[in-house]
Residue frames relative to the residue before (quaternion, step in Angstrom):
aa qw qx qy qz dx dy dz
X 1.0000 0.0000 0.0000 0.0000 0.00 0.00 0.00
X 0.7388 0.3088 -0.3232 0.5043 3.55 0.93 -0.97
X 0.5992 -0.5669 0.5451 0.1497 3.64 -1.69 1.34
X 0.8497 -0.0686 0.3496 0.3888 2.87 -0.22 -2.08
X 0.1422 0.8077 -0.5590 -0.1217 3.81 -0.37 0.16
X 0.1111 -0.6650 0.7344 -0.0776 3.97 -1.10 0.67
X 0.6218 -0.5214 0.4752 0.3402 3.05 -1.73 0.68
X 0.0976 -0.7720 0.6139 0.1326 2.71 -2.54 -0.04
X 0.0207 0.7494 -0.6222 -0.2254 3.69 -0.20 0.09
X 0.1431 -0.7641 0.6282 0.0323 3.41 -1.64 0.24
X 0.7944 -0.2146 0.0696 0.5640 3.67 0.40 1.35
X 0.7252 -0.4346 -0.0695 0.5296 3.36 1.68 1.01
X 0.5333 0.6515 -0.2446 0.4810 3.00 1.90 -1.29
X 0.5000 -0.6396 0.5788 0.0774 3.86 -1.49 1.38
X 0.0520 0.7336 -0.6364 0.2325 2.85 -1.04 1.26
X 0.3939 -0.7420 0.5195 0.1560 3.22 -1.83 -0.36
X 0.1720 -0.8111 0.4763 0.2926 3.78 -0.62 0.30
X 0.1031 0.8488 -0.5002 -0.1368 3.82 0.02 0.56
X 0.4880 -0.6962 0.5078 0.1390 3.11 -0.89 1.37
X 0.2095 -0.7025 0.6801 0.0022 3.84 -1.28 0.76
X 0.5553 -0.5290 0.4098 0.4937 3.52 -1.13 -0.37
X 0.7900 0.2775 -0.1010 0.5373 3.56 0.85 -0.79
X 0.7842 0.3182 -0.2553 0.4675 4.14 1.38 -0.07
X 0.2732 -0.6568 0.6656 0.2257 3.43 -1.17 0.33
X 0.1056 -0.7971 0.5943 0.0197 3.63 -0.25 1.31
X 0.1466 0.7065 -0.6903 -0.0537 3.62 -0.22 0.67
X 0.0603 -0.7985 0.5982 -0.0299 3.73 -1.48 1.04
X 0.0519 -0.7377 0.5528 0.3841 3.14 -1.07 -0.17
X 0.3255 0.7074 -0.5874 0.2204 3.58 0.55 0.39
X 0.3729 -0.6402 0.6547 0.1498 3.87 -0.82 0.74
X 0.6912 -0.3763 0.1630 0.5951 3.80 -0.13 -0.47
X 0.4464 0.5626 -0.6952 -0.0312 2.40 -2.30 -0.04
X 0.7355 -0.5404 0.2055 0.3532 3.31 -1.12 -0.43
X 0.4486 0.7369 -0.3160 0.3948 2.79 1.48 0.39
X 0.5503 0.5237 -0.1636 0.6294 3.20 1.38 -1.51
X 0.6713 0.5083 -0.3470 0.4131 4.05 0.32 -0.68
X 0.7659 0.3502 -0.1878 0.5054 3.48 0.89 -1.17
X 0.5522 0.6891 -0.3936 0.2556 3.58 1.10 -0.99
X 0.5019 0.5541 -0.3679 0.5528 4.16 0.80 -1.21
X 0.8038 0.4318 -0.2803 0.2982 3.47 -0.53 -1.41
X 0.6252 0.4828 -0.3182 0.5242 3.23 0.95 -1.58
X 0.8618 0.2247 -0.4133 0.1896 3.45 -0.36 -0.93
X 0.3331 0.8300 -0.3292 0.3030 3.54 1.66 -0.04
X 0.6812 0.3748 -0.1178 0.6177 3.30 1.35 -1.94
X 0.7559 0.4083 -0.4124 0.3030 3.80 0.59 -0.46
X 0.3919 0.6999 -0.3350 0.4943 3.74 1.78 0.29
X 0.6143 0.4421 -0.3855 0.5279 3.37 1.17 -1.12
X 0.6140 0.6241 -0.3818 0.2964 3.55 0.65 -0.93
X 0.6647 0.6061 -0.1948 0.3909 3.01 0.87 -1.60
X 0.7942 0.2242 -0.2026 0.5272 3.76 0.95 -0.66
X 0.4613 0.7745 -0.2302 0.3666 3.42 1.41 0.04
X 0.6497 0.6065 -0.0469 0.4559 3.09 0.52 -2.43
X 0.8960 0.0338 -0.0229 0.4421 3.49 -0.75 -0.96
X 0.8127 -0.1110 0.1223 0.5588 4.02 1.05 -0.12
X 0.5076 -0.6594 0.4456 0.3302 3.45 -1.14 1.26
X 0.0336 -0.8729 0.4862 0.0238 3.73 -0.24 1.52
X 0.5912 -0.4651 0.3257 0.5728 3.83 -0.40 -0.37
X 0.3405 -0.6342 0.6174 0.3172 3.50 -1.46 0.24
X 0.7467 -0.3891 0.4196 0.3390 3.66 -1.39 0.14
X 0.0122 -0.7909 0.5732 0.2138 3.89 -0.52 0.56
X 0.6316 0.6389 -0.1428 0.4153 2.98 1.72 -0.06
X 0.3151 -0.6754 0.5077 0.4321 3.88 -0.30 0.05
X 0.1788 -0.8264 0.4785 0.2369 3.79 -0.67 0.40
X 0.4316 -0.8230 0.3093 0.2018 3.48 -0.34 0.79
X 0.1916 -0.8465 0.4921 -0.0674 3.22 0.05 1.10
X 0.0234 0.7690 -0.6368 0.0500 4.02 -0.73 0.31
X 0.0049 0.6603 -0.7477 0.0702 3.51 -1.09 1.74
X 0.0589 -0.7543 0.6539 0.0031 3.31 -1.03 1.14
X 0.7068 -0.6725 0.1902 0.1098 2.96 -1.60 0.90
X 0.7121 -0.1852 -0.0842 0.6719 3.40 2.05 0.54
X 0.8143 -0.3417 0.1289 0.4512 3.64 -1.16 0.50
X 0.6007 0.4523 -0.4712 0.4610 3.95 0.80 -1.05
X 0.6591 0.5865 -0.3381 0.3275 3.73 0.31 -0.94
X 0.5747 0.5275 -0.3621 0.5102 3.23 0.85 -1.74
X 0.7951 0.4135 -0.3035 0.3235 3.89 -0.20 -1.80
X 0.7554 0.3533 -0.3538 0.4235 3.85 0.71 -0.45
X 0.6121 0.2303 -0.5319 0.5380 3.78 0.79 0.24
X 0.5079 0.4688 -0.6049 0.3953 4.22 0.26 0.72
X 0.6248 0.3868 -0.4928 0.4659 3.86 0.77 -0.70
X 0.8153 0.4123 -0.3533 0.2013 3.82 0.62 -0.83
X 0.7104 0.3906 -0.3743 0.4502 3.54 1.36 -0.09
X 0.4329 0.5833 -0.4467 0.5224 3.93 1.54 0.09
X 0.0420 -0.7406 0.6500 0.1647 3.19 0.38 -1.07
X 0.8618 0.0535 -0.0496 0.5020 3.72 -0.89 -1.03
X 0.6996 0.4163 -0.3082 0.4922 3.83 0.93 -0.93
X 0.1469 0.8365 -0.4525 0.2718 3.98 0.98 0.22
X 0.8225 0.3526 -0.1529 0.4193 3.17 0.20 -0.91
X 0.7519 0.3060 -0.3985 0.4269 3.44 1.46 -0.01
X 0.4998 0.5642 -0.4858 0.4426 3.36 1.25 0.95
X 0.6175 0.5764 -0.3272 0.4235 3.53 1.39 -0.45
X 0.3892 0.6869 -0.3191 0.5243 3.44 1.79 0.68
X 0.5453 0.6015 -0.4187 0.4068 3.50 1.20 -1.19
X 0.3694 -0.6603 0.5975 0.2658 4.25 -0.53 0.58
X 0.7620 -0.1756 0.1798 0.5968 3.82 0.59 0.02
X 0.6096 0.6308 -0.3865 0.2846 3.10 -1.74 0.51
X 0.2416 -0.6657 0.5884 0.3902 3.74 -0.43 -1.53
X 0.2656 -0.6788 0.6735 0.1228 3.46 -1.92 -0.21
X 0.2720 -0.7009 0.6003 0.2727 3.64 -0.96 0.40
X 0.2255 0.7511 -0.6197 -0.0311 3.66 -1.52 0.37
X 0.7169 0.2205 -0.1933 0.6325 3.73 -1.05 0.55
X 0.7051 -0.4100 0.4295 0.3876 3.98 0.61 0.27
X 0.4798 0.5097 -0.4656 0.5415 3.61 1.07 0.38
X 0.0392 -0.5997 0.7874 0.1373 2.75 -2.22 0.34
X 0.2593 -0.7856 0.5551 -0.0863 3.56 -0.86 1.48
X 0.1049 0.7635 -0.6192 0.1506 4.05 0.67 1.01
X 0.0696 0.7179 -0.6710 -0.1718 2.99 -1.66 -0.21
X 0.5831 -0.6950 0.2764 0.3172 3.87 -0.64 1.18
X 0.2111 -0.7296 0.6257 -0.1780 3.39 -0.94 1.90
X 0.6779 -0.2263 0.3104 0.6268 3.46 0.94 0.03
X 0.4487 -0.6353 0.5315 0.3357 3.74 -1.63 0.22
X 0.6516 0.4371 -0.3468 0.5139 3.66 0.39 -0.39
X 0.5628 0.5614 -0.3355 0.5055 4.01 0.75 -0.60
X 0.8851 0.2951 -0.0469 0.3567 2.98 0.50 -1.11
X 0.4015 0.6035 -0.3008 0.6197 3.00 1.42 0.39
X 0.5735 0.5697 -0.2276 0.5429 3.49 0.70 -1.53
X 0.7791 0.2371 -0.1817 0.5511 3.69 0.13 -1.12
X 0.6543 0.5441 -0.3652 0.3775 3.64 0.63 0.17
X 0.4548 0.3143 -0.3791 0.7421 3.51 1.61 -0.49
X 0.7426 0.2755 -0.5415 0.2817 3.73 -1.08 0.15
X 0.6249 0.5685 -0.3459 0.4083 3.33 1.06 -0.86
X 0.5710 0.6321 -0.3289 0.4076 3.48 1.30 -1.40
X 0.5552 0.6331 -0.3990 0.3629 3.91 1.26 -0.74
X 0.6916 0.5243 -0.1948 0.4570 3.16 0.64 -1.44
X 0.6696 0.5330 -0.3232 0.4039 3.33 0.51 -0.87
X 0.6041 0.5735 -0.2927 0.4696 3.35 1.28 -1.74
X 0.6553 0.5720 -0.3147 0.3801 3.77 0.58 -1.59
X 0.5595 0.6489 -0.3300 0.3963 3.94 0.89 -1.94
X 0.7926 0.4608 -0.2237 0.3308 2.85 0.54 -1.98
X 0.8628 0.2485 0.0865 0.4317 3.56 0.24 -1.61
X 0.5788 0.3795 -0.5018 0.5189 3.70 0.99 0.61
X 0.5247 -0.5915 0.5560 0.2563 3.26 -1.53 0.54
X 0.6562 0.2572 -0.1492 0.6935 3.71 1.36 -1.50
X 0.5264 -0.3747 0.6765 0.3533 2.94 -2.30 0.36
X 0.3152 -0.5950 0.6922 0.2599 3.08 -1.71 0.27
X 0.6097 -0.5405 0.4501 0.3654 3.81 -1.36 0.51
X 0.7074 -0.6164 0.2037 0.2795 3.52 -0.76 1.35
X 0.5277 0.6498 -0.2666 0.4778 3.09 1.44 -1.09
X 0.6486 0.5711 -0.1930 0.4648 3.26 0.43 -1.63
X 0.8425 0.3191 -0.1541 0.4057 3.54 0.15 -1.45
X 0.6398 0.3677 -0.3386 0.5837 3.63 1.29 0.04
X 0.7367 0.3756 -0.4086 0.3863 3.11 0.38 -0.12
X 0.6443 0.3877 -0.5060 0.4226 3.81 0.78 0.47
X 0.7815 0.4635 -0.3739 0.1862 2.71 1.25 0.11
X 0.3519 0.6417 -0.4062 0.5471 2.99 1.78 0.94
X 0.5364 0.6354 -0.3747 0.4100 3.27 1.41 -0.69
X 0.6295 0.5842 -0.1593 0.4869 3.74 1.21 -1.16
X 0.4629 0.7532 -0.3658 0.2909 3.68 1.06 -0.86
X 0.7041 0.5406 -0.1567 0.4329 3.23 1.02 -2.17
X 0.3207 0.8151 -0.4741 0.0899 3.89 -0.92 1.07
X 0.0237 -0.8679 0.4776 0.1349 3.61 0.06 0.09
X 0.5109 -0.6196 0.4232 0.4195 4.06 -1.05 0.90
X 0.4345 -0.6514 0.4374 0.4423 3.79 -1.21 0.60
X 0.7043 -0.5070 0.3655 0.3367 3.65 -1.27 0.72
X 0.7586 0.2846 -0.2129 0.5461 3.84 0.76 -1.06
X 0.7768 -0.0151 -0.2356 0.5838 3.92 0.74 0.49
X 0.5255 -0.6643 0.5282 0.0604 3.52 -1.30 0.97
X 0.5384 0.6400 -0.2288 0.4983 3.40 1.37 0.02
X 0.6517 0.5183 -0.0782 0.5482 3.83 1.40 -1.64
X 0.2599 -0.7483 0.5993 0.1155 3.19 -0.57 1.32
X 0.2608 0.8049 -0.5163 -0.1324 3.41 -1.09 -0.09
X 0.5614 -0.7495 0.3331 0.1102 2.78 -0.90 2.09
X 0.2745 0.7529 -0.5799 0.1465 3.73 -0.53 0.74
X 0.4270 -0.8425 0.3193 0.0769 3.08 -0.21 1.89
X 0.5636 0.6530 -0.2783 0.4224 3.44 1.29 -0.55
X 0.5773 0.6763 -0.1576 0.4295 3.10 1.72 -1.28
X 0.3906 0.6822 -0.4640 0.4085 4.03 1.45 0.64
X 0.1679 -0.7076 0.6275 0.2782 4.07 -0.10 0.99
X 0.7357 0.4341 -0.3747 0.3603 3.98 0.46 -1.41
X 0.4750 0.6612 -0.3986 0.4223 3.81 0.77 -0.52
X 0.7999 0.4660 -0.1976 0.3223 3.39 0.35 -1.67
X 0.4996 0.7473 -0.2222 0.3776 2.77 1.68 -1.55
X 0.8174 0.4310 -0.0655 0.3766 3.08 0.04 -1.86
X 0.4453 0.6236 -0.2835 0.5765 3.52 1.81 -1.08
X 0.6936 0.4018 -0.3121 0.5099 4.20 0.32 -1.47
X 0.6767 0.5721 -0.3139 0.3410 3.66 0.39 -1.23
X 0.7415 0.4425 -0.2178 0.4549 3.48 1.03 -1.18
X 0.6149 0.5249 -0.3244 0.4910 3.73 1.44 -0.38
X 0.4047 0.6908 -0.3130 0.5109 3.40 1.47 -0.76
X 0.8575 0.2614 0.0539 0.4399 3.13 -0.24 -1.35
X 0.5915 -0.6730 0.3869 0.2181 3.86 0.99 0.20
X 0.6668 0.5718 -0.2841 0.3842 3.46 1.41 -0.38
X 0.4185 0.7630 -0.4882 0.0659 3.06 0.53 0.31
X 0.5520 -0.7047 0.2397 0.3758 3.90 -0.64 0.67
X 0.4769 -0.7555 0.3311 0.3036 3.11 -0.20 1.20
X 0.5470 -0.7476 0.2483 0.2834 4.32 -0.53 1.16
X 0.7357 0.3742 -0.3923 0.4060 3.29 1.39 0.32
X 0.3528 0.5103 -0.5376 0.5711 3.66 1.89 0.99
X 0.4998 0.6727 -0.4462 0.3141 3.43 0.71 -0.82
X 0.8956 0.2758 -0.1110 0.3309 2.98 0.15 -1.65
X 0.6355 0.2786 -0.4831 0.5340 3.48 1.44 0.40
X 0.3243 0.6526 -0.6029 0.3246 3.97 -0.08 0.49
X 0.0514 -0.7168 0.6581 0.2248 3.04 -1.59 0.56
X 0.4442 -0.7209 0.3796 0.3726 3.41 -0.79 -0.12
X 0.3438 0.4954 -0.6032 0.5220 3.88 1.10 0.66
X 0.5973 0.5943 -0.4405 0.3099 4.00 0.34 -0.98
X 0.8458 0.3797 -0.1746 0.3317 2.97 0.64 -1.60
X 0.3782 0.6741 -0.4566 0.4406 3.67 1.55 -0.24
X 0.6818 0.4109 -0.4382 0.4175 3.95 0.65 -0.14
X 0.6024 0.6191 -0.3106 0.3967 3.45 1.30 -0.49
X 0.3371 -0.7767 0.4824 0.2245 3.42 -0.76 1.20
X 0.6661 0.5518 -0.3307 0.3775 3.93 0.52 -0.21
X 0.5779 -0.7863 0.1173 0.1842 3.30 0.96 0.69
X 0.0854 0.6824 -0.7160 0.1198 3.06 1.72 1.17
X 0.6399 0.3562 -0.6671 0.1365 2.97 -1.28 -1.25
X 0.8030 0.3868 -0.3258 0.3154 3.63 -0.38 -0.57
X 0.7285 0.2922 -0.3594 0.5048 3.54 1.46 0.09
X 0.2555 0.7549 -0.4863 0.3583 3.13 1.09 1.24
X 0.7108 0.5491 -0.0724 0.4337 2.42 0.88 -2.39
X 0.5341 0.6680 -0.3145 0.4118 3.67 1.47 -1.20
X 0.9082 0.1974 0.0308 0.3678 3.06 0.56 -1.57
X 0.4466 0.3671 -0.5703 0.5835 3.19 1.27 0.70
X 0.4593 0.6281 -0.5088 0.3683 4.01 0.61 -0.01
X 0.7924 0.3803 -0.0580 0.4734 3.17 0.82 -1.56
X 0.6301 0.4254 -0.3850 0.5232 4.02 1.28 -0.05
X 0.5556 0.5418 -0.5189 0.3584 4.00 1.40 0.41
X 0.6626 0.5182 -0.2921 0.4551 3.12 1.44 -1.01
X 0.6002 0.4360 -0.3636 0.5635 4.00 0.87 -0.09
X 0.6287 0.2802 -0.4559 0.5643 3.62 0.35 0.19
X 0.5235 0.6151 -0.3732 0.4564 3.94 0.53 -0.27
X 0.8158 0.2112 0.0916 0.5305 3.13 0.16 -1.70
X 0.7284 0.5824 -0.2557 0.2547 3.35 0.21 -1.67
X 0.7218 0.4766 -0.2039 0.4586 3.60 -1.15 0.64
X 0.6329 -0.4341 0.4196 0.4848 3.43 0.67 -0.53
X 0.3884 -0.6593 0.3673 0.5287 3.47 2.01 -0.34
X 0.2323 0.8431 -0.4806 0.0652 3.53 1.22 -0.07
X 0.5726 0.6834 -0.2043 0.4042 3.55 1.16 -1.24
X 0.3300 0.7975 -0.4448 0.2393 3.86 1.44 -1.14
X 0.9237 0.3166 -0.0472 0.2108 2.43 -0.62 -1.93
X 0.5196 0.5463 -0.2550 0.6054 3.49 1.86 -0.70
X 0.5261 0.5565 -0.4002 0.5033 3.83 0.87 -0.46
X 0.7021 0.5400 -0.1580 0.4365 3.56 0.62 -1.24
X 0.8085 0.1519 -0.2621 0.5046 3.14 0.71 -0.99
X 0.4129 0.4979 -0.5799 0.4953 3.82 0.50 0.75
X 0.6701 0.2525 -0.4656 0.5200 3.81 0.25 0.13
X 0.5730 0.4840 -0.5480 0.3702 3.76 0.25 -0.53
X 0.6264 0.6236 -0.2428 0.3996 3.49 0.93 -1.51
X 0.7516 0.3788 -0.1900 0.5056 3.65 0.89 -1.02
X 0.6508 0.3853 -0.3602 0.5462 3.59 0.77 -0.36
X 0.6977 0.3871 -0.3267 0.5065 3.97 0.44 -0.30
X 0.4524 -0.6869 0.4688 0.3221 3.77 1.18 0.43
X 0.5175 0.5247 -0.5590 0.3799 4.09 0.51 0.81
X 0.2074 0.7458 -0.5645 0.2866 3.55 0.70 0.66
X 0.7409 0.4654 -0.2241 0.4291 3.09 0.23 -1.00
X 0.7387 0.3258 -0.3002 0.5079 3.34 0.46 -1.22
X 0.4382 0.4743 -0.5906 0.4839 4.23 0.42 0.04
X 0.8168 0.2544 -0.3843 0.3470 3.44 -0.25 -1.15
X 0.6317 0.5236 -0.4246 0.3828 3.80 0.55 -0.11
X 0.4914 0.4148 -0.4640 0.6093 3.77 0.85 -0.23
X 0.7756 0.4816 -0.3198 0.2536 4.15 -0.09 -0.43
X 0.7115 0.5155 0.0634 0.4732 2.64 1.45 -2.43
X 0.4215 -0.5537 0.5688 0.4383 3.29 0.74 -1.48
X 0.6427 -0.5307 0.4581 0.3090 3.37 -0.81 0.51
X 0.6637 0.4142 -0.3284 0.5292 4.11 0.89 -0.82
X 0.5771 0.3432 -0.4476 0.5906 3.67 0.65 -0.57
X 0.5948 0.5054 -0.5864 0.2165 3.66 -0.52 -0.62
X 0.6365 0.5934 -0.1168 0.4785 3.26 1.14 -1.92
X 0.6519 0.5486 -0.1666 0.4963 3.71 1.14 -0.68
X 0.6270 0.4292 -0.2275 0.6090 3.28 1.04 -0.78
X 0.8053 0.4408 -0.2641 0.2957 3.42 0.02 -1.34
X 0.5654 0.4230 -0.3730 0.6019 3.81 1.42 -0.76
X 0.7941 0.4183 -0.2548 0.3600 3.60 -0.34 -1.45
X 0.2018 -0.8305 0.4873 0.1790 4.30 1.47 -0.34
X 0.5821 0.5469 -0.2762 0.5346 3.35 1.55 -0.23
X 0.6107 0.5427 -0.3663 0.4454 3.82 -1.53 0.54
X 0.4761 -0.7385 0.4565 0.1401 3.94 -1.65 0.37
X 0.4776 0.6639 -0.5176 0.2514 3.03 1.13 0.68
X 0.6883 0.5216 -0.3627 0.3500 3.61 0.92 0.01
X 0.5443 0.5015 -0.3806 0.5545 2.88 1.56 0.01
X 0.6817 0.4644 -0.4129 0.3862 3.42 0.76 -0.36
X 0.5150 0.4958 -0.4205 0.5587 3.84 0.77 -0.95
X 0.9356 0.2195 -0.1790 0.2108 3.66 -0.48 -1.06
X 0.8002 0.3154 -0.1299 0.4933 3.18 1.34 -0.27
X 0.7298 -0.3426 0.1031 0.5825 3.69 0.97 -0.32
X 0.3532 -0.7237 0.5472 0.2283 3.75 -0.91 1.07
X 0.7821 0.3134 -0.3108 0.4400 3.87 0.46 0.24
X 0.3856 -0.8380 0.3692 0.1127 2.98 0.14 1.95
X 0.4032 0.6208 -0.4252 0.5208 3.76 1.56 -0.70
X 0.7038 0.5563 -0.2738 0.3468 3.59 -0.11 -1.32
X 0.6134 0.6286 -0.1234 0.4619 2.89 0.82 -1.81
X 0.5818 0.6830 -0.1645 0.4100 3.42 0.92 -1.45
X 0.7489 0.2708 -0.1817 0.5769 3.34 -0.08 -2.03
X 0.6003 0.6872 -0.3746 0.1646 3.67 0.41 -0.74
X 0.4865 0.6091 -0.1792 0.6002 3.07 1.91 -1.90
X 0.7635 0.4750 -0.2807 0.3356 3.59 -0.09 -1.40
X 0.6229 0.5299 -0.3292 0.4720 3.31 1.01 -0.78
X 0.6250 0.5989 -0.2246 0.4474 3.45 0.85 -1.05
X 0.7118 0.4955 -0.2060 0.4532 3.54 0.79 -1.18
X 0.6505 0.5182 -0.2491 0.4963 3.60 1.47 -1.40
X 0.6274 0.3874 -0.3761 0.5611 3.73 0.95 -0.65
X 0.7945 0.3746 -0.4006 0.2607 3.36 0.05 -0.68
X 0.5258 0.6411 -0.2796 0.4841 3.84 1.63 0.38
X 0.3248 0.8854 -0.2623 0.2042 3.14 1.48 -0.67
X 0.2132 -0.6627 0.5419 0.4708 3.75 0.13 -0.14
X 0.6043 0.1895 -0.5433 0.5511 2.82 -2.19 1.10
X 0.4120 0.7854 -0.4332 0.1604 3.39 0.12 -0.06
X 0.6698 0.5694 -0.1353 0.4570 2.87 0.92 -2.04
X 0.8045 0.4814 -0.2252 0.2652 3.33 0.76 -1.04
X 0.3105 0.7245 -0.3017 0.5364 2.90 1.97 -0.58
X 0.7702 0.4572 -0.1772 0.4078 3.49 0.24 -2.12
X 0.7092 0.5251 -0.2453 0.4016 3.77 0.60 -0.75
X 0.6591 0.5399 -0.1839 0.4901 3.11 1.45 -0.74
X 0.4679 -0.7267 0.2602 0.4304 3.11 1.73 -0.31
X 0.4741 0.7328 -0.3467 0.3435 3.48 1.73 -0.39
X 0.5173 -0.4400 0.6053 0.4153 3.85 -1.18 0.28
X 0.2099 -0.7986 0.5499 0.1257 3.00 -1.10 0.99
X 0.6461 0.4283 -0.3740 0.5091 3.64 1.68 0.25
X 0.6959 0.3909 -0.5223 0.3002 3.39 0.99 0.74
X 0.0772 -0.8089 0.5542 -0.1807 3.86 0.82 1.29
């Protein structure tokens, strides 16, 4: 996986740039096991990314990516490639964020950081190589969808990517059926999740839950009917014809509405079903089987837990 590696210095501090087929990894981590697994992983979770849900473009580009060696680091190459918007990434409690096609991590552990590196790695992938934004919902929730991995058994190095495989996702997904709360799919689909970080009752995490759990029901759910319409909304968004689909449907103001604000139901309505009720009981069903008991075990194992 690794090309090429050459020095680096970053604001005095030594480092390295290793080169991939499709990343520019500049770091300053010297060893460990992070740095060993980090190339490979994000190499095999890229294939995913254009793979998994529809035959998408690869990178023609290297994408530039930057894992530094603990929070001071992480915050002074965020003030220098954010520049003015800096200060709302210097919120993030730990981890990294992608923007402009970057991914900006800094080492929290290897599995942690990894974890936030496939979801981040979405965003980056999307920045980089769609023409349209996809609707928020959509674009967080694969990338939560991407989160779920486990190391192969006969080498410790080989990621393999099995989206079901999300304990906090599922969790929070069981907890909210339990209890009745779950967010109902036409707040869903206009919510953002920066909004809900002001909210004390803990959407933010049954967002993330349940846009986690409305990628895998448009995937799978339903008879999987939804597949193929999943697919072609990314072909549709990465070749910049978003816009014009929803304007032959929507009208030309929703298109324009949809595409700035990334928030709202018209893409779900053009591409996937125009009676959001429907749509509704459908999701719920999906969400109530896939919680079932025995469930979990299904989920850990990485298996669908609604095809039993």
């Amino acid at each position: 996986m690794i090309v090429s590696e050459d020095d680096w210095t970053f604001a005095g501090r030594a480092g390295r740039i290793i080169a991939t087929p499709h990343f520019s990894l500049h770091t300053t981590i010297d060893k460990s096991l992070l740095i060993d697994r980090f190339p490979r992983f994000v190499e095999i979770a890229l294939a995913a990314y254009h793979t998994e849900l529809g035959d998408l473009p690869e990178p023609d580009e290297p994408m530039n990516t930057y894992l530094m060696r603990d929070r001071a680091q992480w915050e002074s190459v965020t003030r220098s490639i954010a520049g003015p918007q800096a200060e709302i990434y210097l919120r993030i409690p730990r981890g990294g964020f992608a923007v402009g096609g970057r991914g900006v991590f800094y080492d929290i552990g290897p599995y942690d950081t990894l974890a936030i590196a496939a979801h981040e790695g979405w965003h980056q992938y999307t920045q980089s190589m769609f023409k349209h934004p996809l609707p928020l919902w959509l674009e967080e929730g694969i990338a939560t969808y991407f989160e779920g991995f486990r190391w192969h058994p006969n080498d410790r190095t080989l990621p393999i990517f099995l989206p079901w495989s999300n304990p906090e996702r599922f969790d929070t997904l069981r907890k909210l059926v339990a209890t009745d709360t779950l967010i109902p799919l036409d707040e869903l689909l206009v919510s953002r999740p920066q909004d809900l970080l002001r909210t004390p009752d803990g959407k933010t995490l049954a967002y993330y839950a349940q846009v986690w759990a409305l990628t895998h029901f448009l995937h799978e759910g339903a008879g999987a009917k939804y597949r193929a319409s999943l697919a072609r909304l990314l072909n549709d968004a990465a070749a910049g014809q978003l816009g014009q689909a929803l304007a032959q449907s929507a009208g030309p103001r929703e298109a324009r509405a949809a595409l700035s604000s990334r928030v709202g139901d018209a893409a779900f309505r053009v591409y996937f079903n125009d009676d959001i009720a429907a749509a509704q009981a459908e999701y719920e069903r999906f969400v109530k089987a896939a919680t079932l008991p025995g469930a979990r075990q299904d989920m850990t194992a990485g298996r669908s837990p609604v095809s039993r």
